[in-house]
C-alpha positions as CSV (number, residue, x, y, z in Angstrom):
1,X,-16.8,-105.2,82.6
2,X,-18.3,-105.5,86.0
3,X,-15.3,-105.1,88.2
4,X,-13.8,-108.6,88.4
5,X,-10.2,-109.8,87.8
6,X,-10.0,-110.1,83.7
7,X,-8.4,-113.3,82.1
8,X,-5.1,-111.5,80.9
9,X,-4.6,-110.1,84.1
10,X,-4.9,-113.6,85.7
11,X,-2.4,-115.0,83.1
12,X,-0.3,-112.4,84.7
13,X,-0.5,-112.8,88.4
14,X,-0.2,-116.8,88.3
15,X,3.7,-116.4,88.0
16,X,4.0,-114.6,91.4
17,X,0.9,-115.5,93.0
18,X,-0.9,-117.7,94.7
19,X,-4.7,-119.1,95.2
20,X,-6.5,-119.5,97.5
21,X,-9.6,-121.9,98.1
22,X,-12.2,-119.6,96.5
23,X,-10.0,-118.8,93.4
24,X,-9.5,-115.6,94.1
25,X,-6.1,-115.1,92.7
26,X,-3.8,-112.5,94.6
27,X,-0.8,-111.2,94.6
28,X,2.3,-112.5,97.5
29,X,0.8,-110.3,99.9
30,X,3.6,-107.4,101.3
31,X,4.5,-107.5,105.0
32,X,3.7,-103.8,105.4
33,X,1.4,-101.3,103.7
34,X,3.5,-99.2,101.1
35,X,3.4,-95.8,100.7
36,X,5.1,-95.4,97.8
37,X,5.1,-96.8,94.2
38,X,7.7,-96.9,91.9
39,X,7.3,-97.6,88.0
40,X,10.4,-99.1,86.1
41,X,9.9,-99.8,82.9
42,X,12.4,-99.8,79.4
43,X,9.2,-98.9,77.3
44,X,8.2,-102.8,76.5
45,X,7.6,-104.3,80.0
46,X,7.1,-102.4,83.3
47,X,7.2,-103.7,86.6
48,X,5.7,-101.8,90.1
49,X,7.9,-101.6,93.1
50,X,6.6,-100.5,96.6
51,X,8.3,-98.6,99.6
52,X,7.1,-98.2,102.9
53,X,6.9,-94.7,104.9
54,X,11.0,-94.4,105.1
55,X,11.6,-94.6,101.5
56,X,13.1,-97.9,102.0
57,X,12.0,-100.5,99.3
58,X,9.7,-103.6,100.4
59,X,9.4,-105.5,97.4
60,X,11.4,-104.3,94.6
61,X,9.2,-105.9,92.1
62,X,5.8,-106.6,93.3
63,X,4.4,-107.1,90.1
64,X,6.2,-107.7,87.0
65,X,5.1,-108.1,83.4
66,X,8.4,-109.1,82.0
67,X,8.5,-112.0,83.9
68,X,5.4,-113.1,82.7
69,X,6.1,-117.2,81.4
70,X,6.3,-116.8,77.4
71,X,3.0,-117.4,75.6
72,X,1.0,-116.0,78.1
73,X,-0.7,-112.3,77.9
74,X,1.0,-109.7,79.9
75,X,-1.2,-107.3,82.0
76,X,1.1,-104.3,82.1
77,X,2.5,-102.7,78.6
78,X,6.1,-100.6,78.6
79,X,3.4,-97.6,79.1
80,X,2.5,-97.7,82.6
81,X,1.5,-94.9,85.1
82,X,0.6,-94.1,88.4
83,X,-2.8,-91.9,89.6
84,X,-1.3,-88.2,90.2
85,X,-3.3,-88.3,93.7
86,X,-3.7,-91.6,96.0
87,X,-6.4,-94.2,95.8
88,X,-8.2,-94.2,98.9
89,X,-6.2,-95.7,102.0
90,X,-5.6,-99.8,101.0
91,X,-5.6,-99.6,97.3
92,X,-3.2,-99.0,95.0
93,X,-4.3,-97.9,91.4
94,X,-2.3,-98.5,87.9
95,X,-3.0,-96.7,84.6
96,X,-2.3,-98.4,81.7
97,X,-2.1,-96.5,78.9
98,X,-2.7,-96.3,74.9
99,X,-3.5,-99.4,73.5
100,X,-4.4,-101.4,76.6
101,X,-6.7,-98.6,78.2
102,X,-7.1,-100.2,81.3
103,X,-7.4,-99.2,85.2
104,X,-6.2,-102.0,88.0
105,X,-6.9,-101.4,91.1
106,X,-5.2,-103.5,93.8
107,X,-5.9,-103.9,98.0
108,X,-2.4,-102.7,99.6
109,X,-0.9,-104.8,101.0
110,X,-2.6,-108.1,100.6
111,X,-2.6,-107.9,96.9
112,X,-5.7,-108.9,96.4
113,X,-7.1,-107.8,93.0
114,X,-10.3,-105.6,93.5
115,X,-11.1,-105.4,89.6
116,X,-10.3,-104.0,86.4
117,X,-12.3,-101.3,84.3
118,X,-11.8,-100.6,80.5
119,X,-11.9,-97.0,79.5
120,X,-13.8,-97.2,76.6
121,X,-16.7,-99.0,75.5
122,X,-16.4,-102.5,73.9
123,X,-19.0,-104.5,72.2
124,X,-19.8,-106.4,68.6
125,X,-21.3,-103.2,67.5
126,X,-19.4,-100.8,68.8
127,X,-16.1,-99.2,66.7
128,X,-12.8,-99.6,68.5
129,X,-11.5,-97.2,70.1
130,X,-8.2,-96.1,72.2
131,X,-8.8,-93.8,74.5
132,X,-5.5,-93.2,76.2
133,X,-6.2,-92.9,80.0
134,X,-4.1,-90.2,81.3
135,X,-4.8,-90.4,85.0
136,X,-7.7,-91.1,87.3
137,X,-9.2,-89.3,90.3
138,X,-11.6,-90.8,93.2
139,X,-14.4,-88.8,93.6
140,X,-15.3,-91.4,96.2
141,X,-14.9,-95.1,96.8
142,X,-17.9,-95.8,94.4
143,X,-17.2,-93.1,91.1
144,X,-13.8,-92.3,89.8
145,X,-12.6,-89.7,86.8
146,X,-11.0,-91.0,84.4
147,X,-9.2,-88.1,81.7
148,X,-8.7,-89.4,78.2
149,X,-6.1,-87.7,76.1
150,X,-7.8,-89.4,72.5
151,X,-10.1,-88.1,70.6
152,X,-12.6,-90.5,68.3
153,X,-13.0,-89.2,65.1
154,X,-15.0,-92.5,64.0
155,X,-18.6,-91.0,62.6
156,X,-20.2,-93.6,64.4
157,X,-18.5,-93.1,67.4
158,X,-21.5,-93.8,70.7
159,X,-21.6,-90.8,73.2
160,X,-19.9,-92.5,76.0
161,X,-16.8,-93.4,73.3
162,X,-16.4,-90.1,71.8
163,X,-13.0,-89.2,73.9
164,X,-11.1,-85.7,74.3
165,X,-13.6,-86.2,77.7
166,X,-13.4,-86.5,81.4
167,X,-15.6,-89.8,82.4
168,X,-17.1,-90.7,85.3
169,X,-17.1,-93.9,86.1
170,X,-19.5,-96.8,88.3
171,X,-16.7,-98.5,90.1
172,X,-20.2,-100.8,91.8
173,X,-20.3,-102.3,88.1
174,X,-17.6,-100.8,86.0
175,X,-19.0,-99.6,83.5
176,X,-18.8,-95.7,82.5
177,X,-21.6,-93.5,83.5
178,X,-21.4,-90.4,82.1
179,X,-18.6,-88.3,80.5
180,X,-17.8,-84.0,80.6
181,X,-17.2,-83.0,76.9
182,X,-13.8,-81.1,76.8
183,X,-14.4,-80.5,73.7
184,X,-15.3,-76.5,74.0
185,X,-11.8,-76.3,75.2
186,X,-10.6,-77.3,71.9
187,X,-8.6,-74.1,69.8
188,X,-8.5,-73.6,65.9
189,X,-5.1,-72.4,64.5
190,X,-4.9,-72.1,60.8
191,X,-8.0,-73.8,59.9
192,X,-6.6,-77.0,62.3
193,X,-8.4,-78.3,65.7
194,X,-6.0,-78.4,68.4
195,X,-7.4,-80.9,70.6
196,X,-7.8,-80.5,74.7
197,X,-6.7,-83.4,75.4
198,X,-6.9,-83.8,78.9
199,X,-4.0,-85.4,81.1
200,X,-3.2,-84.7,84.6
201,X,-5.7,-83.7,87.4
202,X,-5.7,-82.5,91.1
203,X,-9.0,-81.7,93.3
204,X,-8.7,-78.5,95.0
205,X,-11.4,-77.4,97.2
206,X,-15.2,-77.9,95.4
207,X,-13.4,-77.6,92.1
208,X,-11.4,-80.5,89.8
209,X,-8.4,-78.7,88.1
210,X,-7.6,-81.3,85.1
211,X,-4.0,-80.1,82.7
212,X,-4.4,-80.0,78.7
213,X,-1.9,-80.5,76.6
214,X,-3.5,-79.1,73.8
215,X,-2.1,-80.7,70.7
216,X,-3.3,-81.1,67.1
217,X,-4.4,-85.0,66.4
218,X,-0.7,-85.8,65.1
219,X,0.4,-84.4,67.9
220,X,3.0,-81.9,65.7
221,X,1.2,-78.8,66.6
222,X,0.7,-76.7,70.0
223,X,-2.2,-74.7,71.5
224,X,-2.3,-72.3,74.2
225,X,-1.5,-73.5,77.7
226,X,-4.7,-73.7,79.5
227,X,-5.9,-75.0,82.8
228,X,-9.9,-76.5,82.8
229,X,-11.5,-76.0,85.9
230,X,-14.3,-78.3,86.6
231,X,-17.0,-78.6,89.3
232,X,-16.9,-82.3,91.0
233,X,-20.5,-81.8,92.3
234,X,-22.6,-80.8,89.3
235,X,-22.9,-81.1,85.6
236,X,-21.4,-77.0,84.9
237,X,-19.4,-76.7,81.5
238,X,-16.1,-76.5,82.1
239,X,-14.2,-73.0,81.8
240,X,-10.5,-72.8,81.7
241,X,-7.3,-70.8,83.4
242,X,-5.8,-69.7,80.5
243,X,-2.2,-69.4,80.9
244,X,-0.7,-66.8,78.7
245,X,2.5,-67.6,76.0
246,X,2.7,-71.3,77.4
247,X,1.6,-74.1,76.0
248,X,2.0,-78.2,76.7
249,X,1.1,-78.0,79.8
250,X,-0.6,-81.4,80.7
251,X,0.9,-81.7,84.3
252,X,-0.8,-80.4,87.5
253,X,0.5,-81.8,91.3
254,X,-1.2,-80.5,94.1
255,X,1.2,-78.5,96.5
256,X,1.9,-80.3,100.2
257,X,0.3,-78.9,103.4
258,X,-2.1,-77.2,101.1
259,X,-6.0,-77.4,100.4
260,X,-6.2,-74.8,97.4
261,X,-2.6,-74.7,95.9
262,X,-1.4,-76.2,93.1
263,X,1.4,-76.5,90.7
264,X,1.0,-76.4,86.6
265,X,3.9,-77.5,84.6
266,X,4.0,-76.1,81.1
267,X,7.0,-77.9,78.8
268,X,6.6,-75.6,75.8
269,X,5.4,-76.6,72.2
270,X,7.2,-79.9,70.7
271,X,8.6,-80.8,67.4
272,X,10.0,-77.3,67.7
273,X,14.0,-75.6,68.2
274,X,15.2,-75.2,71.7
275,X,14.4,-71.4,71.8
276,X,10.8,-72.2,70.2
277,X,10.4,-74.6,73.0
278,X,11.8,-72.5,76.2
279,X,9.6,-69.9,74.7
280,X,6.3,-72.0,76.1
281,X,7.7,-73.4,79.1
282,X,6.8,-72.5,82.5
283,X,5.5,-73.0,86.2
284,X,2.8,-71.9,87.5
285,X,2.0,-72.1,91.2
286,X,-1.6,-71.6,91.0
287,X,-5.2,-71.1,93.6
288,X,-8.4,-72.2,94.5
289,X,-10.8,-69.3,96.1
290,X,-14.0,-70.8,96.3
291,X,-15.5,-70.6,92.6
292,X,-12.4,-68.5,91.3
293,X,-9.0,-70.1,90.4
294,X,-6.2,-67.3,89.9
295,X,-1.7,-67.5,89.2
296,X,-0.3,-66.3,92.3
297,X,3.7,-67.0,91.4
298,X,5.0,-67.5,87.4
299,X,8.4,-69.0,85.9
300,X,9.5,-68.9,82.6
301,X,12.3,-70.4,81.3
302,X,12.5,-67.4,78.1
303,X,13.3,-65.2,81.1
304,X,16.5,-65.5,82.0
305,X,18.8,-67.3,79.2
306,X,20.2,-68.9,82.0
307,X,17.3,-70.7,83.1
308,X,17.6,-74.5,82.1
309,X,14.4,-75.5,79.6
310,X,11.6,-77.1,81.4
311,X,10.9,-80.7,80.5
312,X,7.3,-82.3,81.5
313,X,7.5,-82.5,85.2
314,X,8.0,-80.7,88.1
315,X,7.8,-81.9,91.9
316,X,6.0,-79.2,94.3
317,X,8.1,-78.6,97.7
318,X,6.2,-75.8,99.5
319,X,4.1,-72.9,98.4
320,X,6.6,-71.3,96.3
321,X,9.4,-73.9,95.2
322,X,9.5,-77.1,93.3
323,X,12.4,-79.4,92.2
324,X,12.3,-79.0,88.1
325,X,13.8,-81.3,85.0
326,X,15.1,-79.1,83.0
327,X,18.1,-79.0,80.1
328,X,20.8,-76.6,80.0
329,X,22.1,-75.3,76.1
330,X,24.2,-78.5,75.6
331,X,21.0,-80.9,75.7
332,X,22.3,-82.5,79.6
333,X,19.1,-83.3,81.7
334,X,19.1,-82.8,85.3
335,X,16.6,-81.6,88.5
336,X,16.4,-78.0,89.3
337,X,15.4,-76.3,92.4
338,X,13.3,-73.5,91.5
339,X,12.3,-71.0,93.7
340,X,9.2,-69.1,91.8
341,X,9.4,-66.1,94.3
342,X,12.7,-65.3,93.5
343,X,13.3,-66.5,90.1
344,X,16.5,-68.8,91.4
345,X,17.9,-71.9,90.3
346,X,20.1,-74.5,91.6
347,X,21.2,-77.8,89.7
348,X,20.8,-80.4,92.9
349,X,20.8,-83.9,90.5
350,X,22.7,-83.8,87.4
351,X,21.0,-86.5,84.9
352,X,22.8,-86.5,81.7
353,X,21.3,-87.9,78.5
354,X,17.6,-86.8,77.6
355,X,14.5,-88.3,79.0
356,X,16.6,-90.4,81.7
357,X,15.1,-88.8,84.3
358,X,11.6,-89.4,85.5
359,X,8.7,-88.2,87.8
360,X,9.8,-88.1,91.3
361,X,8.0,-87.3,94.8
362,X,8.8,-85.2,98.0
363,X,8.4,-87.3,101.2
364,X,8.3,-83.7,103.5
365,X,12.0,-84.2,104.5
366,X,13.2,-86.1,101.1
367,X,13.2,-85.8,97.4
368,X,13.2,-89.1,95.6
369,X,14.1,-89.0,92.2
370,X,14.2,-91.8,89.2
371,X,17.0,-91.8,87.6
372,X,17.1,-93.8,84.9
373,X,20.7,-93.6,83.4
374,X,21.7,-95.2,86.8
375,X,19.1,-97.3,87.2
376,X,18.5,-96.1,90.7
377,X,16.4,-93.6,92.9
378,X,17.8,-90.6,94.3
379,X,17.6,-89.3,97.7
380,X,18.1,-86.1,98.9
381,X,17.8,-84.5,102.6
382,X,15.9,-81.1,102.5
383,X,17.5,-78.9,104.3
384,X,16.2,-75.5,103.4
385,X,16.6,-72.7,101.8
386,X,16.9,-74.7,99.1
387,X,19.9,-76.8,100.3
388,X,19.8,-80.7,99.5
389,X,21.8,-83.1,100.5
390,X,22.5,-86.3,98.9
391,X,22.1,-89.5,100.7
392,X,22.5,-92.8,99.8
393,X,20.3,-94.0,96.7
394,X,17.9,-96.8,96.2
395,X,18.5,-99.6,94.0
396,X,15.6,-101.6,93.5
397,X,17.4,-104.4,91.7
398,X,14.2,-105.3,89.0
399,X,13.8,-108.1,87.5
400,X,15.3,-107.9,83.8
401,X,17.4,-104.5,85.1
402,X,14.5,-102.0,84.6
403,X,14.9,-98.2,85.1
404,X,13.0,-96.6,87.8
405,X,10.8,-94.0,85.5
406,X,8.1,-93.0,88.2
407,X,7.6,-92.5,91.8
408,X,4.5,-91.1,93.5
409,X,2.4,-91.7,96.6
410,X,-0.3,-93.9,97.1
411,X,-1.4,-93.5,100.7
412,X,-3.7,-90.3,101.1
């Protein structure tokens, strides 16, 4: 597509938008620019919320696809993410995932839609293919990376549509330009290919630090946790970080007030026991030094038996902490504070019932943290040291009651 507003995304819009002369159609523009997003979804529809500097919600439900009029196509799916870095400043970008494969990119805050790319080729004579778009990382305001977790076993499969990849792509015409093969990064256990599968990714100096997951196609089995390391101004092949007796470790944030740090959360191998599980799971604080990338601070759950299980994400506070969901033995879900210099652990936000609790964000002075269960976000006040204390939550009131899952920023 060349970067103009597709018809089932205009089907969308027209229930909370309006249009102007030209027919450019636009979301009700906000009456501040946002600087944070939050995703609430119940795994069906999804809806994005924005929230300005303080935390403090503009529009609850900007864009909503369960209040789309029935009959009419809905834009966003129940699988809905946001970019693990910020858009340049005045956009905000959405990543839908598997089986709508799309990327929306929106001006902040007028609304207006700037254009939406497909992830894959499409075409009469090309096989279909679903590339599951993990994130997506501006190299500048013309190319962006996009990592797709799929891989395309279809023998006819084009270049561009082969997936297990990192592609670059023309944001002048929307098409894809080129893609970087992850496919050396693939593992053989036991005769079976344990895929790359790219997910989260963080620029750090000259070099593009992207998370793999490293599963098997049915996703039952684990590889070795691994970090690849990319150069974002050449064609090099990728090498990896390999990160010893972890595995699943698909997220990577960047650490704030840093240029070179970043943070690698590692959730363990699935479809495995608890004590399987803890035994892969782990933070690592990790470096940039020019060409070289090294670990400078490790946590393991398997450690301490004490240590709650780590559970997909982790939200970097400084160069040595981070705010953790983890479970204790009896299955309860909750945010940790996690001090990887010292090995401590502090419950600050009990959860309750698995997977209630979603991917949060540190404001400098605040953690805010979805919390599905309750259907709200939680704030807490840093105070140091590892002290939080709790203030009063927001309760973005969604259309149709959906949980906050996500919250990130999307100014630079």
């Amino acid at each position: 597509m060349k970067g103009q507003p597709a018809s089932w995304v205009i089907l969308l819009l027209l229930w909370s938008c309006t249009a102007p002369a030209d027919g450019i159609v636009a979301l009700t523009e906000l009456p501040e620019r946002p600087a944070y997003a939050v995703i609430s979804s119940d795994y069906l529809t999804s809806s994005v919320g924005v929230l300005g500097e303080d935390a403090e919600p503009i529009e609850a439900n900007w864009l909503d696809s369960g209040s789309a009029p029935p009959g009419l196509a809905t834009a966003l799916s129940g699988d809905v993410t946001l970019p693990t870095s910020a858009a340049p400043s005045g956009e905000l970008a959405l990543i839908d995932r598997l089986g709508v494969d799309i990327i929306t990119r929106l001006r902040i805050p007028s609304g207006e839609v700037v254009g939406q790319y497909h992830t894959s080729l499409r075409g009469p004579n090309v096989s279909a293919f679903r590339p599951n778009p993990h994130d997506i990382l501006y190299l500048d305001r013309g190319t962006l990376l996009v990592s797709r977790s799929e891989p395309n076993l279809a023998p006819e499969s084009v270049r561009l549509n082969i997936g297990n990849d990192i592609i670059r792509m023309d944001l002048g015409n929307g098409e894809i330009a080129d893609r970087i093969d992850l496919s050396s990064l693939n593992v053989r256990i036991d005769g079976e290919t344990i895929y790359a599968r790219p997910s989260r990714m963080v620029a750090r100096g000259a070099l593009i630090l992207v998370g793999l997951a490293r599963l098997s196609l049915d996703f039952m089995r684990s590889g070795p946790g691994a970090v690849a390391i990319l150069r974002a101004d050449d064609s090099s092949p990728p090498t990896t970080l390999e990160l010893s007796g972890a595995s699943g470790c698909g997220e990577v944030r960047p650490v704030p007030g840093t240029e070179d740090a970043a943070l690698v959360t590692c959730s363990g191998p699935g479809f495995v026991d608890e004590e399987v599980r803890r035994g892969g799971a782990a933070l690592f604080l990790i470096r940039v030094d020019g060409e070289s990338v090294r670990i400078d601070l490790e946590y393991r759950a398997a450690t301490d038996p004490d240590r709650p299980g780590i559970w997909g994400s982790a939200i970097p506070i400084d160069e040595g902490s981070a705010a953790v969901i983890g479970r204790d033995r009896s299955g309860e879900e909750a945010y940790y504070y996690v001090d990887l210099r010292t090995g401590e652990h502090r419950l600050i936000h009990a959860g309750g019932a698995p997977f209630t609790l979603g991917v949060g964000s540190f404001t400098g002075t605040e953690l805010l943290l979805p919390d599905a269960q309750r259907g709200i976000v939680a704030r807490l006040q840093f105070a140091g040291d590892g002290e939080f204390r709790p203030l009063e939550p927001i309760d973005l009131q969604t259309d149709h009651d959906l949980p906050p899952r996500e919250i990130r920023r999307v100014q630079p």
